[in-house]
N, C-alpha and C positions, 0 to 999 in steps of 0.2 A: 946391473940388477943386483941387488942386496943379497946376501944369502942369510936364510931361513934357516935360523937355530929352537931347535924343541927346550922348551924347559925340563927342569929334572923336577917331577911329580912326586912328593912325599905324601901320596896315600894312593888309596887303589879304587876309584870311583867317578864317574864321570863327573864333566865340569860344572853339569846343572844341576847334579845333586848337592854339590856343594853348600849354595843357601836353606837348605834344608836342614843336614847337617849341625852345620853352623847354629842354627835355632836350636836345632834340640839340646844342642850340646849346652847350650847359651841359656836353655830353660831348666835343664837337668841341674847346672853349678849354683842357678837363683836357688832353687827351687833348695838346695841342699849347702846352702852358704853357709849356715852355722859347721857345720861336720868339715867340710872342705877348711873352711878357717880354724878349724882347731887342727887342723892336719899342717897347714902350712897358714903363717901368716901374711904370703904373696898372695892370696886366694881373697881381695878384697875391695871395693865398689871399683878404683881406680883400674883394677887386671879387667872388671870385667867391662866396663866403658872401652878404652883400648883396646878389647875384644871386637868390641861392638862395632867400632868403626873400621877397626881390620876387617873385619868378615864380608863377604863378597855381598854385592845388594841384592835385595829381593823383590822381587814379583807379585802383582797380585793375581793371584788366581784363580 
């Protein structure tokens, strides 16, 4: 029988909030792209593509 190791969780919220989350966060950086790109120039279409496909899938509900 395999043994059962817990991942180490870097935030504080359950699993199914997560694609939630993820959106808002994901609509907040569009939404405020220019400001975020003058803050850092890593803050640009390709971070947030690679975001997009990292981000856990969604639901429709």
């Amino acid at each position: 029988m395999a043994e059962r190791h817990e991942a180490y969780r870097m935030y504080n919220c359950k699993n199914e909030e997560l694609p939630v989350i993820c959106d808002f966060l994901l609509y907040s950086v569009r939404r405020d792209a220019v400001d975020f790109a003058g803050y850092s120039p890593e803050f640009n279409a390709l971070l947030y593509r690679g975001f997009r496909r990292k981000s856990p899938p969604r639901r429709n509900w």
